[in-house]
N, C-alpha and C positions, 0 to 999 in steps of 0.2 A: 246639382242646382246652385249650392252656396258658389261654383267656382266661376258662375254666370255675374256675380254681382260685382262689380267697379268698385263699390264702398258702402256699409251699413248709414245710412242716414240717420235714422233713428229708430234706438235699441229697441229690446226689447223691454225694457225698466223704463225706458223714458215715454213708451207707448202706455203702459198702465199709470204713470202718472199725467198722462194727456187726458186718456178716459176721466179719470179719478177725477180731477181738476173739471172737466165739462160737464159731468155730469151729476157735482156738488154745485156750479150755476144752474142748471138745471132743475134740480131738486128744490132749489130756493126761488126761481123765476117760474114755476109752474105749481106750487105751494097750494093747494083750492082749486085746482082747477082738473078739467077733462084732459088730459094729455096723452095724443096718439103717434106714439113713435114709427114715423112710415121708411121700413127700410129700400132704398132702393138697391134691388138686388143685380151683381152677384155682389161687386167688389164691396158693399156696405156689410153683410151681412157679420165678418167676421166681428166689425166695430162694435154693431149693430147691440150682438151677443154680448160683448164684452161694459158696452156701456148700460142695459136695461138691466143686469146685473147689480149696479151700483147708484143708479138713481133711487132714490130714496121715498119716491112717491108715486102712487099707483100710476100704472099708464094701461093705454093697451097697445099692440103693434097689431103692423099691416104691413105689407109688404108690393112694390110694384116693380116693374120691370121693364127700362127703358134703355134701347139702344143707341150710341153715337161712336161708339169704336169698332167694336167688330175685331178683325185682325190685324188693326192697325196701327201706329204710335200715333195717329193725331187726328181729331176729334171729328167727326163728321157731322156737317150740317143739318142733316137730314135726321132729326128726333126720328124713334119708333118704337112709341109705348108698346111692348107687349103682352105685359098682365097691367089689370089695374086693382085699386082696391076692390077690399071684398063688396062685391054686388046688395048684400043687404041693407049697407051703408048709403042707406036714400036720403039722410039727412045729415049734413056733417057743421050744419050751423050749432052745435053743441061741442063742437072740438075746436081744440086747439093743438095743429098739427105740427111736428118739428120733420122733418124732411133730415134724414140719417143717411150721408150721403161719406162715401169715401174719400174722394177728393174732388176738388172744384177746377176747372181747367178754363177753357172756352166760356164757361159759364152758363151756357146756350139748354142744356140739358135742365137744370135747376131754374132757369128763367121761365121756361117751359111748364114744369111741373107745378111753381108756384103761382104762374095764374091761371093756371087749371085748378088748381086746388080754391084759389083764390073764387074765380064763377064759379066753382061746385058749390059754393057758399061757408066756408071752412070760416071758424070763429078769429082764428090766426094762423099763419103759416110763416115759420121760422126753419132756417137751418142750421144745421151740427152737421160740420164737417172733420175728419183729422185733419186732412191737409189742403192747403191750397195755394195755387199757383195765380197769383193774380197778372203777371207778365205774359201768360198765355191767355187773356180777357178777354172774351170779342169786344171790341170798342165800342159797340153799340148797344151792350151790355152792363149795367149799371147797379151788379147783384155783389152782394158783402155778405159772408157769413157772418150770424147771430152768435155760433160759437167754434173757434176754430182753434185745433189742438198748432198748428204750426202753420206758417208761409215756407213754403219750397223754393228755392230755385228752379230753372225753366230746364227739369232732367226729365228723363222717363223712368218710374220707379216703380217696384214690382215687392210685394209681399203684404202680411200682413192684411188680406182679402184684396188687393191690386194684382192684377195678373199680365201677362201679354200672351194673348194667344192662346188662353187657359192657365196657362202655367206656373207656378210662384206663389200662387194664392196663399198655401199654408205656411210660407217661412213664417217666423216670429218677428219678423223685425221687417224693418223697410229700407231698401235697397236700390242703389242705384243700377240700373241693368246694361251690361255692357254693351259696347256699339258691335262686337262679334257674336255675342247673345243674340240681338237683335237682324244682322246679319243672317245667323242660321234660319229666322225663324222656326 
């Protein structure tokens, strides 16, 4: 797998101090308050793990599941929620949700989520992202993470819960994926 990767972006030491770093703003910007960490799965989850770890005050998580890649390198327009939060959650004007998201691309997916969360009646809704690519923007898109471990260049990058096509999820680090990687798929 590692001989698939073009170049380490970013290590594995400098991913534990991205966590570390967001989610001591974190800890301090949510101080008193209800805070439900909603991971969206798959690519978020390894963050996900790594950051409720280290935040410093009670949360709870939840997890949903929205599709716009599939097996592809570039982001499809067409959202498709597949799980959503837990159903018990008939009232969410007591939360304040962060949206735990892997990377930000198109933006179209998290624009999406956020004002859905937004008319479900959610107290706030913010995002935590590690990375983001703000060159890949939809222009009609007008969405900034609340807390972002890095801006990327406009590559395609695999590890670290990022995958293509499945695959890659568990390296430790984040990696650029080669144009014959992507090739084989």
């Amino acid at each position: 797998m590692n001989s698939d990767i073009e170049s380490i972006l970013i290590s594995e030491k400098e991913l534990d101090d991205i966590v570390t770093n967001i989610a001591d703003q974190i800890s301090r910007d949510y101080a008193g308050k209800r805070l439900l960490l909603l991971c969206i799965l798959k690519g978020s989850v390894v963050f996900m793990g790594d950051l409720m770890k280290k935040v410093k005050i009670p949360v709870e998580i939840d997890f949903m599941k929205v599709s716009s890649y599939g097996a592809a390198t570039e982001s499809n327009p067409n959202i498709k929620p597949k799980i959503g939060l837990d159903i018990s959650r008939n009232d969410l004007s007591e939360l304040d949700i962060l949206i735990v998201e892997d990377i930000i691309d198109s933006g179209r997916t998290l624009d999406y989520l956020t004002g859905y969360l937004k008319h479900k009646g959610a107290k706030s809704v913010k995002i935590a992202t590690v990375l983001d690519k703000p060159e890949r923007r939809d222009p009609r898109i007008t969405l900034t993470p609340d807390y972002c471990g890095k801006t990327i260049p406009d590559k395609f990058v695999v590890g670290y819960g990022l995958d293509y096509n499945e695959k890659y999820r568990a390296l430790p680090y984040i990696g650029i994926l080669s144009p014959e990687a992507i090739a084989k798929k």
